[in-house]
C-alpha positions in Angstrom: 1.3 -7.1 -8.8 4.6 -8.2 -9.0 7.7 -7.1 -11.2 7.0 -9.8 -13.7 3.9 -8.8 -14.4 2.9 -6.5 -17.1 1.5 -3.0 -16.0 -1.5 -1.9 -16.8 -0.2 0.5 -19.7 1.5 -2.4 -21.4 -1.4 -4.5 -21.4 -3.7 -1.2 -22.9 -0.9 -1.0 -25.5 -1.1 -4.6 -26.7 -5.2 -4.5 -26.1 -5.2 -1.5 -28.0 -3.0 -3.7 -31.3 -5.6 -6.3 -31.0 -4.4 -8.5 -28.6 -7.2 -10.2 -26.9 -5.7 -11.5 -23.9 -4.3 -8.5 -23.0 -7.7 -7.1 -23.0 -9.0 -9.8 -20.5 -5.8 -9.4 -18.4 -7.1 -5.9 -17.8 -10.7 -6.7 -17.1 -9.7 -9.5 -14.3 -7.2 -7.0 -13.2 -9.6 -3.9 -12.9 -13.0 -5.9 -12.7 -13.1 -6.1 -8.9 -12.4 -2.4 -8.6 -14.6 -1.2 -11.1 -17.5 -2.8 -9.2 -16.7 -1.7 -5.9 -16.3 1.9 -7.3 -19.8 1.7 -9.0 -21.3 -0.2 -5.5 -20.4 3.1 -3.9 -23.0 5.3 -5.4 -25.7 2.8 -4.0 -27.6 1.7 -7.5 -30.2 -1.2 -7.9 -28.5 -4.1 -9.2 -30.2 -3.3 -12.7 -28.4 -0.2 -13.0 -25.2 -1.1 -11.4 -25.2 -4.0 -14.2 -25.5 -1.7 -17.0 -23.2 1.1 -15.3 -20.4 -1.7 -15.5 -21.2 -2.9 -18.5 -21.1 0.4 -20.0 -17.5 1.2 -18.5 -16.1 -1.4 -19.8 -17.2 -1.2 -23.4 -16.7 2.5 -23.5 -13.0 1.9 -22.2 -12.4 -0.4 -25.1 -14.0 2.6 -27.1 -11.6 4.8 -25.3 -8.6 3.0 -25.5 -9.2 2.2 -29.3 -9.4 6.1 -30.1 -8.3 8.6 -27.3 -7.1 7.3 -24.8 -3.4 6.6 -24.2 -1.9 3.4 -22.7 -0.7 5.1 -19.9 -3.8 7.0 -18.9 -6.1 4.5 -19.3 -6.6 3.4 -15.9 -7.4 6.4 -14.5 -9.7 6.9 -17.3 -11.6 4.0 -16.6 -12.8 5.1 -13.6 -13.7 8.6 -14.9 -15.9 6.4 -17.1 -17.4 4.5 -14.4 -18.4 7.9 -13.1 -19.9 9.2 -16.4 -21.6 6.0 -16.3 -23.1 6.1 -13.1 -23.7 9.9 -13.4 -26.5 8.8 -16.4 -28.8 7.9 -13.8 -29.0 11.0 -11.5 
């Protein structure tokens, strides 16, 4: 990321006022990594499908009621876990 470019707090702060690019700035910023995390635990495809989708809608959840800006990317991957944890 360069200096120009928004972090990922500032992008959560304007997702979380309803701005919709923001919101996809973050999932083609974080997508990559949130798959990769979730390949780790060595699911089916099925489940590694729904474990993503589930992150992602429960950060948007999470970032529309508890989470802060500034803690969501961390958070997201706790998610991911809790996610991928449903299956064991």
């Amino acid at each position: 990321m360069n200096e120009n470019e928004p972090t990922t707090a500032d992008l959560a702060d304007a997702a979380r006022s309803g701005h919709e690019k923001a919101w996809a700035a973050i999932v083609d910023r974080h997508n990559r990594a949130v798959w990769e995390h979730i390949a780790a635990f060595d699911l089916d495809e099925r489940r590694s499908v729904y474990a993503a989708r589930m992150t992602w809608l429960r950060a948007l959840e999470a970032l529309m009621t508890t989470v802060e800006p500034e803690d969501f990317e961390a958070e997201l991957f706790r998610i991911a876990e809790r996610e991928i944890d449903r299956f064991d």
